[in-house]
N, C-alpha and C positions, 0 to 999 in steps of 0.2 A: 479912540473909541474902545470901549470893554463888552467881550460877551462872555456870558457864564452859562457856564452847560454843564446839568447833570449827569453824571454818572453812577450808578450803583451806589451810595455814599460817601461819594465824593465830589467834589467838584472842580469843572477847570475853569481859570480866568486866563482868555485870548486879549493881551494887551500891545495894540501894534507891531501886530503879527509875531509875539514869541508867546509864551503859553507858561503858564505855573500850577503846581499843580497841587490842591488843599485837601484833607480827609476830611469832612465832614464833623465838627463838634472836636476836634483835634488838638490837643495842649503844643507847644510849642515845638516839642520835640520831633512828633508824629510828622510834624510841617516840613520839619529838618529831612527828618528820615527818607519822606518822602519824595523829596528834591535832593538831596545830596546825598553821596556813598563815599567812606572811608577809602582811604588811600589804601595800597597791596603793597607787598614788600618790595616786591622790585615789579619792573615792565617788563612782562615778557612779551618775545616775537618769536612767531612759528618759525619763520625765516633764520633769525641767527641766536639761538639758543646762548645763556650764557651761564660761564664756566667762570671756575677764579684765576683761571689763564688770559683768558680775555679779556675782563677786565683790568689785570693789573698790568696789561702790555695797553691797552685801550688808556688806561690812564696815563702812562706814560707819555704816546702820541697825543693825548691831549695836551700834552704840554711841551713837546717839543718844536723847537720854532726851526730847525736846521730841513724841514721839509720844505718850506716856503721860497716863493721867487726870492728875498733879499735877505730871508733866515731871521725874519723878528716877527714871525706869524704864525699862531697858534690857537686852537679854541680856545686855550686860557686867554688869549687877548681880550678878548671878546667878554669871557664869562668867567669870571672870576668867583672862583669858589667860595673865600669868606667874604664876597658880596651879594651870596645867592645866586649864582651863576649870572650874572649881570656884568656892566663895567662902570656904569654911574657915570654915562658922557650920554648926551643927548642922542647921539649920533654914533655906530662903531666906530674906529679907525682902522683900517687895515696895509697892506702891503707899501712902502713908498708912501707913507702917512695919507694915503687916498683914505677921505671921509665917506664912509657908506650911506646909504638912500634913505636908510631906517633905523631907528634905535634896535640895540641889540637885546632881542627876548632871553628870559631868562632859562638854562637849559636845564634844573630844577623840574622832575616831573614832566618834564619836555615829551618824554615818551609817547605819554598816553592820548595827548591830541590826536586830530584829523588829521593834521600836518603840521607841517614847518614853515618858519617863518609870518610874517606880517598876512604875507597874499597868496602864502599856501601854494609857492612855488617848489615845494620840496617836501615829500610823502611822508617820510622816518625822518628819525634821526640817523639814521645808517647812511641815508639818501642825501642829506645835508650833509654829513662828515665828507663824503666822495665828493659832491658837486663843489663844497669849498674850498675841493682844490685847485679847479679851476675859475672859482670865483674872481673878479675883477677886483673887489676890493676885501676878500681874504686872502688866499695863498697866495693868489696871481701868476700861478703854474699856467705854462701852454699847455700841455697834453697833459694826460695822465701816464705817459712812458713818462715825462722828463719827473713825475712824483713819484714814480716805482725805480727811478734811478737813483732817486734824492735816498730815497728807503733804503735803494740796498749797499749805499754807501758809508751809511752807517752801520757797520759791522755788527755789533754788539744785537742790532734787530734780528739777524738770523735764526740765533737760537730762540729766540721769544717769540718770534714768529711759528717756529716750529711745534713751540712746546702748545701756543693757542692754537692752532690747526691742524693738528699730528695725520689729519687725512691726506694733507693735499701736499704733493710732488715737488710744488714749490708756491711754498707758502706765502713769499714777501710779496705779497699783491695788493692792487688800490682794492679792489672789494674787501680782503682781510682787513686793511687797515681800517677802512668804516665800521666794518662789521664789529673790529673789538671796541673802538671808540663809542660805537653803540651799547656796546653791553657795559662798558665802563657809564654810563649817561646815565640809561635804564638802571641804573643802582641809587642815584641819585635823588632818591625819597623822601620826601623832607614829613613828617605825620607829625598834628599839631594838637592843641587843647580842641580844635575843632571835631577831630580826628577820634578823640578820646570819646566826646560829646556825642558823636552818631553812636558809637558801639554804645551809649546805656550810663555815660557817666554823666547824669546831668548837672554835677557841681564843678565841671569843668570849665566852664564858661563863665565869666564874671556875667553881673547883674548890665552892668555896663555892653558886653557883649550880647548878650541873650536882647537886648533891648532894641540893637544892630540888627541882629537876627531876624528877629519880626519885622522890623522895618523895612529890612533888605528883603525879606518875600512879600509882605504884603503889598509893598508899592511896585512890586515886576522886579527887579533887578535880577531874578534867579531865572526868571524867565533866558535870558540869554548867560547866567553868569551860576549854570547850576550843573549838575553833575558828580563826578569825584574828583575834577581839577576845579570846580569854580568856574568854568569856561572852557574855552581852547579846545570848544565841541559844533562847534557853527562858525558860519560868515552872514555879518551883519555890514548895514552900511552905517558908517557914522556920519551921525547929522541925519537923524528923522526926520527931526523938526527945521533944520536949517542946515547954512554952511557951519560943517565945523570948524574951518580956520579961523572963524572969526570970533567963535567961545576960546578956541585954545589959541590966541595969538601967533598961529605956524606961520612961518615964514615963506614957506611955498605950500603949493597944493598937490597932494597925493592924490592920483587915483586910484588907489587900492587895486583889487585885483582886476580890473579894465584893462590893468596893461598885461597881463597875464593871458586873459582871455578875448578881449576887444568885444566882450559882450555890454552894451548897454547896462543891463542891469546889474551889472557886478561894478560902476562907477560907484567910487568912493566904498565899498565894503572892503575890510580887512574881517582873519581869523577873529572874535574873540577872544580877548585874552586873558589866560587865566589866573585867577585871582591868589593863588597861591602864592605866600611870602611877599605878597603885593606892598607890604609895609616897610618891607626891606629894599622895594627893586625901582624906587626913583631913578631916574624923572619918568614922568606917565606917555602913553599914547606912543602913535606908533614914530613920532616924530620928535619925542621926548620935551613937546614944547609945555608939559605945566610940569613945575616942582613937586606942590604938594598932594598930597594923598585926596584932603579934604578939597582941595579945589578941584581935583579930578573926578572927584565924587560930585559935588554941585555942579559939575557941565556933564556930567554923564545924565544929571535929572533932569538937565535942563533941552539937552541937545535927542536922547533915545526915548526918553519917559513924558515929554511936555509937562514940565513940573517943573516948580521952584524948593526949591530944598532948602528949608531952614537949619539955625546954626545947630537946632537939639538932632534932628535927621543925621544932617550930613556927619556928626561928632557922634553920634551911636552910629552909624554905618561903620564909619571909620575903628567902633573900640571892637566891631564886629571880624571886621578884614585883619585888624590885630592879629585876633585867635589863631588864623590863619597861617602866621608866621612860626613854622617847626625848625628844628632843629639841626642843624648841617652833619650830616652824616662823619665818623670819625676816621671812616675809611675813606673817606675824598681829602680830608682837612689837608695831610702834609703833603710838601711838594715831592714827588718820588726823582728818585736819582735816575737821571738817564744814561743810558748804553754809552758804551764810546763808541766813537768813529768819527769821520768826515765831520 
């Protein structure tokens, strides 16, 4: 059901319960403008400010696997840089090849979300980097002493330690360790033709894209999938219209954040996910059960929007989500050499 309600020259369309929002007499751009905001250079947090000490110790631990229960576990496992911070397995793998619950989100602009993760069990990315130490199917750490042991038996981490936290007495701690791995993350900005497109370039976008564009606002899609990530700003349930295991062929059934909260209404909702570099971060959903982009695209019409999406929709949506796709930052690309020790 659609309600449209004016406002001062503008107007809003309420389309099963997310909301988009039109200027009045508006060309294409205006539509943009007013639904989507340009990516920032980096993500900042009040909490842990970032320095190029921190990041370049943050990147390191992002890749070091000698912290983990069995020493082959790292957020690189997971997200792999020139994959768009992805792994391109339906499912993580982590510690003792234990398969995890959900496909692994891309950490790409990861920052700027509500939260972390599928069901929004983890605040930051600072909050994530800590928790997956003692994640069951990341680090697979008991405590966090036995990860502040793993840390400081790597020698070579003290001074780096020291030089990113010069405040504190003794540096080598699980909070420093998220906290740079966070500032190392929040650098990971990917700004696209899309990107170019809101600041004022409107020959940025092929004919192809801009066609996407309109399509992807005018039929709802920005309604939950709008912003400056694309998404990854709400918790929606999926499957308005129906079960969605049975569009997406999953092999079991998630309850999205239910199991989080044991609230009713939070059955079957997952975050939003955002749309950014989407082109790049196969396979889809939070169960990695479709391949392609366009068929993710037709069961999103079919399953949020009660719509059938024809081949011309779904193939302009998709040259749309293209645009999307920026650039891997050149300061993330190489693998940094790690400290010696243990």
């Amino acid at each position: 059901m659609k309600y449209r309600i004016l406002l001062s020259g503008a107007f809003v369309i309420i389309l099963i319960g997310v909301t988009i929002l039109f200027a009045a007499g508006s060309d294409l751009h205006e539509q943009a403008v007013a639904n989507f905001s340009p990516l920032p250079e980096s993500i900042l947090s009040k909490d842990s400010p970032i320095t190029p000490e921190k990041v370049t110790l943050g990147k390191m631990l992002f890749y070091d696997t000698r912290i983990s229960v069995d020493r082959t576990v790292s957020c690189f496992k997971c997200h792999w840089i020139n994959l768009y911070g992805t792994d391109g397995l339906r499912k993580a793998i982590g510690n003792h090849y234990r398969i995890n619950p959900r496909n692994a989100p891309t950490v790409f602009n990861a920052a700027g979300q509500i939260s972390q993760h599928w069901v929004g069990n983890r605040t930051t990315v600072e909050d994530q980097a800590k928790k997956a130490l003692l994640g069951a199917g990341s680090y697979g750490l008991a405590s966090y002493e036995d990860a502040k042991k793993n840390l400081k038996a790597i020698t070579g981490y003290d001074a780096l330690f020291r030089e990113a936290f010069p405040q504190d007495t003794a540096p080598v701690s699980v909070d420093n360790f998220a906290s740079a791995i966070g500032a190392f993350e929040r650098t990971l900005v990917t700004p696209s033709d899309f990107d170019a497109y809101l600041k004022g370039d409107t020959t940025a976008l092929s004919p192809e894209a801009k066609a996407g564009l309109k399509t992807f606002i005018g039929i709802g899609c920005v309604g939950c999938h709008g912003g400056t990530y694309v998404g990854g700003e709400q918790y929606q349930k999926f499957g308005l219209t129906g079960p969605y295991w049975k569009a997406t062929g999953s092999e079991s059934i998630d309850s999205g954040r239910y199991v989080i909260t044991h609230d009713e209404s939070d059955l079957y909702k997952f975050k939003v996910p955002m749309l950014r570099n989407v082109a790049m971060t196969s396979p889809y959903f939070h169960d990695g059960s479709v391949d392609s982009l366009v068929d993710a695209i037709r069961i999103m019409g079919t399953l949020q929007l009660d719509m059938t999406l024809d081949a011309s929709q779904t193939e302009a949506i998709a040259a749309f989500l293209k645009s999307l796709t920026g650039d891997i930052p050149e300061t993330a690309r190489a693998v940094p050499a790690l400290p010696p020790g243990e």
